[in-house]
N, CA, C and O of each residue as an XYZ file, in Angstrom:
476
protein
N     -12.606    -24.135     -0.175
C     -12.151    -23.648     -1.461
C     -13.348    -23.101     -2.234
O     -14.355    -23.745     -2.528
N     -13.123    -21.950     -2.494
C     -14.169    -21.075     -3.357
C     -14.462    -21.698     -4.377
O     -13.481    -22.365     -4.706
N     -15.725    -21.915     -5.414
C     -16.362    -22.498     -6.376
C     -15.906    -21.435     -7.442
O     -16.197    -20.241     -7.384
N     -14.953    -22.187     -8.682
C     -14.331    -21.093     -9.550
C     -15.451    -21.780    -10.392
O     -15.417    -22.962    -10.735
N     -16.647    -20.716    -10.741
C     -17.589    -20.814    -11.720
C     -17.614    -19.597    -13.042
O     -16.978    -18.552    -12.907
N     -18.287    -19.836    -14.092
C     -17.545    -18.845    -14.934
C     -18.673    -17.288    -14.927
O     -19.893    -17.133    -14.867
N     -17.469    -16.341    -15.024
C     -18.316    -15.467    -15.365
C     -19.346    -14.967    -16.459
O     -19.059    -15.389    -17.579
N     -20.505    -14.148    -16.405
C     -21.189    -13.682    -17.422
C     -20.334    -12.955    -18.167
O     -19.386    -12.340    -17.679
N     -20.735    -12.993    -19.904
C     -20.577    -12.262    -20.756
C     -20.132    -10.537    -20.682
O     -19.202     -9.923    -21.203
N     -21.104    -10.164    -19.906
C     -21.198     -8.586    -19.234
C     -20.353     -8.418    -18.359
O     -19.706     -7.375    -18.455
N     -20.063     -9.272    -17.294
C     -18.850     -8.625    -16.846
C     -17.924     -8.659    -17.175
O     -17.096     -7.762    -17.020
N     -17.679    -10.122    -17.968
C     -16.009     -9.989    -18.629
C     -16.158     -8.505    -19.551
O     -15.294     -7.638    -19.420
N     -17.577     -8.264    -20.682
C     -17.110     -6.832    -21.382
C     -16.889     -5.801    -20.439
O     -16.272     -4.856    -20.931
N     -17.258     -5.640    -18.970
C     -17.313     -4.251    -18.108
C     -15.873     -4.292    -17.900
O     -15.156     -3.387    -18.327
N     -15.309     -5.518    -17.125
C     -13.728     -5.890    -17.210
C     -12.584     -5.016    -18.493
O     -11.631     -4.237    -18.435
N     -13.576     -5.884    -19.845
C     -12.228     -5.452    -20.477
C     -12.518     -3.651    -21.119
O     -11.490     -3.163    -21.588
N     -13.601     -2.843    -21.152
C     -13.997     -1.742    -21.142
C     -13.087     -1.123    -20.259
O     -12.174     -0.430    -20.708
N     -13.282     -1.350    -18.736
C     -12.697     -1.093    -17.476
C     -10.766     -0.514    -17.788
O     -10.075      0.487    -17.601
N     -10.640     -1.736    -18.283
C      -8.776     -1.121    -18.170
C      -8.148     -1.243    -19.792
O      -6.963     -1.292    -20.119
N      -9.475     -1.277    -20.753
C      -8.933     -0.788    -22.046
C      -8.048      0.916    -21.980
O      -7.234      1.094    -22.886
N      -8.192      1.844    -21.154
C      -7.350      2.958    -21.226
C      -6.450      3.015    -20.212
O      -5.922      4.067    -19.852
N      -6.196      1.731    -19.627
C      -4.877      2.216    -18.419
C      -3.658      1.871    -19.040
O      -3.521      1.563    -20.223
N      -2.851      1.934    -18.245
C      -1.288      2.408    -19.006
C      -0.696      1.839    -17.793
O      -0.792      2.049    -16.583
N       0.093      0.866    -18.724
C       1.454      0.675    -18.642
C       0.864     -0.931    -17.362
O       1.673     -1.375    -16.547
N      -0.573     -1.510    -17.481
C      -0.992     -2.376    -17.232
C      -0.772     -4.015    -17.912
O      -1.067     -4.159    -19.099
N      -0.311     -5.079    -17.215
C      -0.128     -6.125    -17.832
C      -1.373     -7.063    -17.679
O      -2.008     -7.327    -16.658
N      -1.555     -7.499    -18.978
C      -2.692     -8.532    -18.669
C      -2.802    -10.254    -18.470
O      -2.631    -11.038    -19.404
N      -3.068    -10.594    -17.299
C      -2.347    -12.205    -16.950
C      -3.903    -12.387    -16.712
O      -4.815    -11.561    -16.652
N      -3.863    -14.459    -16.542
C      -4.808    -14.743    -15.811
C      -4.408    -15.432    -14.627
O      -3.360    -16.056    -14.457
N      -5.646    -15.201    -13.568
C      -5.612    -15.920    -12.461
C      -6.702    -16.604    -11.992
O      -7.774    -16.051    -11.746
N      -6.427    -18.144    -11.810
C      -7.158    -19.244    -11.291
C      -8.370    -19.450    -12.748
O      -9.577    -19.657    -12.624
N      -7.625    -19.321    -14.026
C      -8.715    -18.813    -15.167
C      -9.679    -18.031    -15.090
O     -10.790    -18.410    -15.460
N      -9.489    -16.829    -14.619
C     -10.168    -15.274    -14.350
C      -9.071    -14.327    -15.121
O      -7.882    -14.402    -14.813
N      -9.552    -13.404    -16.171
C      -8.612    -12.192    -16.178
C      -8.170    -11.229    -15.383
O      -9.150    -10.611    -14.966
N      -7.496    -10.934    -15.100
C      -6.430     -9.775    -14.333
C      -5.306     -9.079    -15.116
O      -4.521     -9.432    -15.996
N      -5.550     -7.933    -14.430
C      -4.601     -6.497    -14.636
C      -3.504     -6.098    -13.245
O      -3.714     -5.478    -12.203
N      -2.131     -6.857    -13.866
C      -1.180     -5.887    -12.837
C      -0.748     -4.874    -13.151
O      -0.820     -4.545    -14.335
N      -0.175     -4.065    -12.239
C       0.853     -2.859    -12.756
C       2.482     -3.284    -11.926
O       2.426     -3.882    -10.851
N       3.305     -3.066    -12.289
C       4.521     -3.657    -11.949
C       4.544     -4.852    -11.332
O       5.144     -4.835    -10.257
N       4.136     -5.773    -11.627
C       4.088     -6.952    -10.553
C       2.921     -6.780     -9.568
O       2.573     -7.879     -9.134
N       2.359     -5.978     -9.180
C       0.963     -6.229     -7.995
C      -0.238     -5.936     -8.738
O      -0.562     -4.927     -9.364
N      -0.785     -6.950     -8.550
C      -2.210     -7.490     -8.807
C      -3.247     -5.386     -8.685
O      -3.110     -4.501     -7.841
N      -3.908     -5.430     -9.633
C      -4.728     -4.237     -9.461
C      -6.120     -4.774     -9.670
O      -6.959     -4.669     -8.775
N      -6.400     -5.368    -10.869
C      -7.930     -5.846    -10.607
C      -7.763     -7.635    -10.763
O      -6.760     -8.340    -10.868
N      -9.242     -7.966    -10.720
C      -9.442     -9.412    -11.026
C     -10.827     -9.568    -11.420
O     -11.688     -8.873    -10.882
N     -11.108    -10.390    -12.280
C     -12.563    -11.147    -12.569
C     -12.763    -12.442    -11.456
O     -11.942    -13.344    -11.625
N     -13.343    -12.565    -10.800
C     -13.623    -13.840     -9.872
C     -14.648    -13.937    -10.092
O     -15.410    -12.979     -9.967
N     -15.202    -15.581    -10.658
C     -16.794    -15.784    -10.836
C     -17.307    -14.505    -11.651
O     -16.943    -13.964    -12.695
N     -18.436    -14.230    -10.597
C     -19.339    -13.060    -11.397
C     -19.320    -11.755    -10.959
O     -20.356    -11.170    -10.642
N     -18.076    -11.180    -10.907
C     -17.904    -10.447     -9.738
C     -16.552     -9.928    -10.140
O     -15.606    -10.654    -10.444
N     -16.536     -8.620    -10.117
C     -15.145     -7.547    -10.130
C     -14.380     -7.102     -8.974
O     -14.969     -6.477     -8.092
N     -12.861     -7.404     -8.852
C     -12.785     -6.996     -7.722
C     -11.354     -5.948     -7.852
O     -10.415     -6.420     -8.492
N     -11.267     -5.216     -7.541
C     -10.072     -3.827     -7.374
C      -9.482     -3.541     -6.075
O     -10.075     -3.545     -4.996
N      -8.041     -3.249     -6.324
C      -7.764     -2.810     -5.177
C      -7.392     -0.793     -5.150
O      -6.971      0.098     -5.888
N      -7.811     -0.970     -4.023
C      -7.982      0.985     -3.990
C      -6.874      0.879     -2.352
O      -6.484     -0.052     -1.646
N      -6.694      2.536     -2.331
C      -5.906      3.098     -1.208
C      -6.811      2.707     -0.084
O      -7.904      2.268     -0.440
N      -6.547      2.787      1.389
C      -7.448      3.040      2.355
C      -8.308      4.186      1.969
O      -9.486      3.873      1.796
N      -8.109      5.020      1.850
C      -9.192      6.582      1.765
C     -10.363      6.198      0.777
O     -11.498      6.616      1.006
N     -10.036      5.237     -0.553
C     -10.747      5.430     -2.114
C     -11.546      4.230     -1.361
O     -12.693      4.514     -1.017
N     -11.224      3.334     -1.159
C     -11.628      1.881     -0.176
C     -12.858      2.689      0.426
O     -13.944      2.745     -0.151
N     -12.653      3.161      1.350
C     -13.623      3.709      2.703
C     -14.705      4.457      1.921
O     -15.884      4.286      2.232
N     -14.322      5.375      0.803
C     -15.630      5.868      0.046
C     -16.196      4.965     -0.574
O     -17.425      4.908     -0.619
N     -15.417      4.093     -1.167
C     -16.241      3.094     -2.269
C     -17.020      2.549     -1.267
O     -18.178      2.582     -1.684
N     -16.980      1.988      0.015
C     -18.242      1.104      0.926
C     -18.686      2.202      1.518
O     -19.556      1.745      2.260
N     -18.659      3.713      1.733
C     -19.159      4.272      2.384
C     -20.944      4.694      1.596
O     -22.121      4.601      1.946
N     -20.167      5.172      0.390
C     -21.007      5.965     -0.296
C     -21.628      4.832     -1.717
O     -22.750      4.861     -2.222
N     -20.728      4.122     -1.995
C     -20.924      3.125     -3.303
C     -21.603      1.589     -2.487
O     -22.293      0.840     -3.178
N     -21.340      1.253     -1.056
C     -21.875      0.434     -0.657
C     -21.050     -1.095     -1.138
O     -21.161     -2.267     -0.778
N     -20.305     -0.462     -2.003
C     -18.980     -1.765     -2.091
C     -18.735     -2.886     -0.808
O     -19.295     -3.024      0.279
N     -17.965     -3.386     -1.275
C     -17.877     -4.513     -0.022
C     -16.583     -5.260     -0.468
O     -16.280     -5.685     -1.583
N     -15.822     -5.307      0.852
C     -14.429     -5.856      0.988
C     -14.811     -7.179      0.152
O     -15.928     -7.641      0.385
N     -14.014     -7.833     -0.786
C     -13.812     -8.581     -1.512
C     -13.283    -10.116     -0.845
O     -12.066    -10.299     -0.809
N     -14.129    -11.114     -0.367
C     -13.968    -12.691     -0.156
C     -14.536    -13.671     -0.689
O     -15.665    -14.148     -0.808
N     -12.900    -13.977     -1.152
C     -13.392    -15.065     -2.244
C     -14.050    -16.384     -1.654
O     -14.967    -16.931     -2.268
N     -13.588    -16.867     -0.503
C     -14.342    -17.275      0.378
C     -14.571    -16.776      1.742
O     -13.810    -16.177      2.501
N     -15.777    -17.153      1.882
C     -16.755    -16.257      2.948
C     -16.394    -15.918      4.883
O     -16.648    -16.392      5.990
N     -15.758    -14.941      4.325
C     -15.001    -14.539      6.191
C     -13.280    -14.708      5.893
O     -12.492    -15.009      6.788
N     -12.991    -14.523      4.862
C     -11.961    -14.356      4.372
C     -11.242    -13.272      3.293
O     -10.648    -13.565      2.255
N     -11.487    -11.885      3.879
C     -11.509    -11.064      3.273
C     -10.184    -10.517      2.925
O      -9.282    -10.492      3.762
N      -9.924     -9.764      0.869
C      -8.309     -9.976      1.134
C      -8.046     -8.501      0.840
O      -8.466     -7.790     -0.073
N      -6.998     -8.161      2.167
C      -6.966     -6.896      2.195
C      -6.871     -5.683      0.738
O      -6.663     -6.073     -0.411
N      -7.018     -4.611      1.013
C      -7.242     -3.705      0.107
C      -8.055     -3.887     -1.297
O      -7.916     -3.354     -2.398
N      -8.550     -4.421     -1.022
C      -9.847     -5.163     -2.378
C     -11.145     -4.922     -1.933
O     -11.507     -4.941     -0.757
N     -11.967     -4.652     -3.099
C     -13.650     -4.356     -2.715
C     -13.910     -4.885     -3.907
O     -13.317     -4.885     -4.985
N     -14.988     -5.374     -3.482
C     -15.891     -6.283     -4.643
C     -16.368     -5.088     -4.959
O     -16.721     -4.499     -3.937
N     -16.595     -4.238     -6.290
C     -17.533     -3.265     -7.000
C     -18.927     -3.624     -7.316
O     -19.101     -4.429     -8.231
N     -20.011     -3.112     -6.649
C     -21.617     -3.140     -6.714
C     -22.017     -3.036     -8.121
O     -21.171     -2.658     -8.931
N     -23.011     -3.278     -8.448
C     -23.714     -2.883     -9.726
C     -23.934     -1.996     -9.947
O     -23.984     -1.659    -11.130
N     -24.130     -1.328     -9.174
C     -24.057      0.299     -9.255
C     -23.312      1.200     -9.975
O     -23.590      2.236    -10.579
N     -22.032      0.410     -9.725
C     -20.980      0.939    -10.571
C     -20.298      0.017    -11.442
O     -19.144      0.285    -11.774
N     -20.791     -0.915    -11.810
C     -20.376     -1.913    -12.840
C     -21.123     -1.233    -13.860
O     -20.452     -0.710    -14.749
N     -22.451     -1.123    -13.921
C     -23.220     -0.660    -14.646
C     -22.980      0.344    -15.325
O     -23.618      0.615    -16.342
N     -22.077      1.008    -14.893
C     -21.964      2.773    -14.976
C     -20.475      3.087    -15.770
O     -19.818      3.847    -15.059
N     -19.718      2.714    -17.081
C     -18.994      3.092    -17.811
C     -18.393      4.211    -17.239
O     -17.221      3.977    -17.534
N     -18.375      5.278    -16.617
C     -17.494      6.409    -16.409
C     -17.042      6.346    -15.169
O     -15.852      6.443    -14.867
N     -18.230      6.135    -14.170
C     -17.836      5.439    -12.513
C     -16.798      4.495    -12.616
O     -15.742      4.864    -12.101
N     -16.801      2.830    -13.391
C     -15.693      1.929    -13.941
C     -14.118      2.741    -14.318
O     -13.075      2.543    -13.696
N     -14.264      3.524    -15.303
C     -12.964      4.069    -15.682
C     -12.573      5.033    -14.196
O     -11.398      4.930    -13.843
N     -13.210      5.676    -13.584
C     -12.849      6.424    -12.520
C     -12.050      5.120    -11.401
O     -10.824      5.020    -11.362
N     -12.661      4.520    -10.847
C     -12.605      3.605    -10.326
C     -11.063      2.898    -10.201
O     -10.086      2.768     -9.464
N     -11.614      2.563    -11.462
C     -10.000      1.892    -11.844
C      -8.789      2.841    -12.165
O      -7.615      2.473    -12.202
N      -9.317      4.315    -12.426
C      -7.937      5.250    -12.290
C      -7.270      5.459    -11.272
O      -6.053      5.586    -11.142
N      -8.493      5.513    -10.173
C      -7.742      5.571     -8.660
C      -7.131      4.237     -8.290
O      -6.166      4.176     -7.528
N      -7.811      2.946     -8.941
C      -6.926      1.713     -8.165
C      -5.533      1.960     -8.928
O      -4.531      1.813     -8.228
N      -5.278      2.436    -10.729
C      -4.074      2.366    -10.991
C      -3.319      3.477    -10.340
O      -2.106      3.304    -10.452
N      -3.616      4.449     -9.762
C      -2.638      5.613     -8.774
C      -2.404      4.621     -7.516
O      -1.306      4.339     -7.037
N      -3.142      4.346     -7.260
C      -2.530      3.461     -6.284
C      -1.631      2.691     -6.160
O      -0.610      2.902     -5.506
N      -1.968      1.440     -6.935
C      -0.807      0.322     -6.870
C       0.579      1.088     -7.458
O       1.673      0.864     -6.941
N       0.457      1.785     -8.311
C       1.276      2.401     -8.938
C       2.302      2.936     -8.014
O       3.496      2.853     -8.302
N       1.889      3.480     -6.918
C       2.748      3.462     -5.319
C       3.396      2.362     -4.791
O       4.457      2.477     -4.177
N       2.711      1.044     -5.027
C       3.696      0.243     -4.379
C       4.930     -0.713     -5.121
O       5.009     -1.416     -6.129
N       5.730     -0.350     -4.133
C       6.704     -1.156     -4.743
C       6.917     -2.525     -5.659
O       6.372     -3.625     -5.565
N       7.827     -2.079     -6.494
C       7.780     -3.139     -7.689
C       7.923     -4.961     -7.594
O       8.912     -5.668     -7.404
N       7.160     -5.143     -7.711
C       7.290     -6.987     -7.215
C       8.737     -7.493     -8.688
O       8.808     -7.124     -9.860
N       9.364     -8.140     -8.127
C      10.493     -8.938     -9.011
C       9.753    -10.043     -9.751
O       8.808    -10.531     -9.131
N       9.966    -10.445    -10.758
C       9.506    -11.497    -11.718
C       9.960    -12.948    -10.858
O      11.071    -12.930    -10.330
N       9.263    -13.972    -10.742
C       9.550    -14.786     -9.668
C      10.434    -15.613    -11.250
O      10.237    -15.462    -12.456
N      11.487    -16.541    -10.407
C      12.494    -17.266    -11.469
C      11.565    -18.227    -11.676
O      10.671    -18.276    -10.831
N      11.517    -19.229    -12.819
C      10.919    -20.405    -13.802
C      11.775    -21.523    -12.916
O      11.718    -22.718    -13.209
């Protein structure tokens, strides 16, 4: 079981910078980390110290090709599909972030709508 330790200051602000302009995004938490769905599927997450998004296969393959990203495990050799942990590289970088996260919201935005689970 992964060590839920808290994140820095800076990333929670890169976080909430990050999907202050997306649309039509809900904001929940998970495992006491913030997260952004869009219809029911998970689009980003705060874990620890560390941002993680999910992108298409194609946006995926550039982000580790060229950004050096890295598939996202929360514990180690347990990687969860369509997620990349985002580098500093582009945490750092305010316009890279909003890009980023425009392509993860075109994305999920494709998949089908998850149902509200019953209480």
């Amino acid at each position: 079981m992964p060590a839920f330790t808290k994140p820095s200051a800076g990333t929670l602000q890169t976080f909430e910078t990050s999907i202050a302009g997306l649309k039509g995004v809900e904001r929940r938490t998970m495992f006491g980390y913030p997260s952004v769905f869009l219809n029911g599927n998970m689009l980003a997450c705060v874990f620890q110290d560390r941002i993680m998004l999910r992108l298409s296969d194609a946006d995926r393959s550039e982000a580790i090709a060229a950004h050096k990203a890295k598939l996202f495990e929360p514990s180690p050799g347990r990687a969860m599909k369509e997620y990349i942990e985002l580098p500093t590289a582009i945490t750092k970088d305010h316009s890279a972030m909003q890009r980023w996260f425009e392509l993860g919201r075109t994305y999920v935005a494709t998949l089908p709508a998850k149902k509200p689970k019953k209480k």
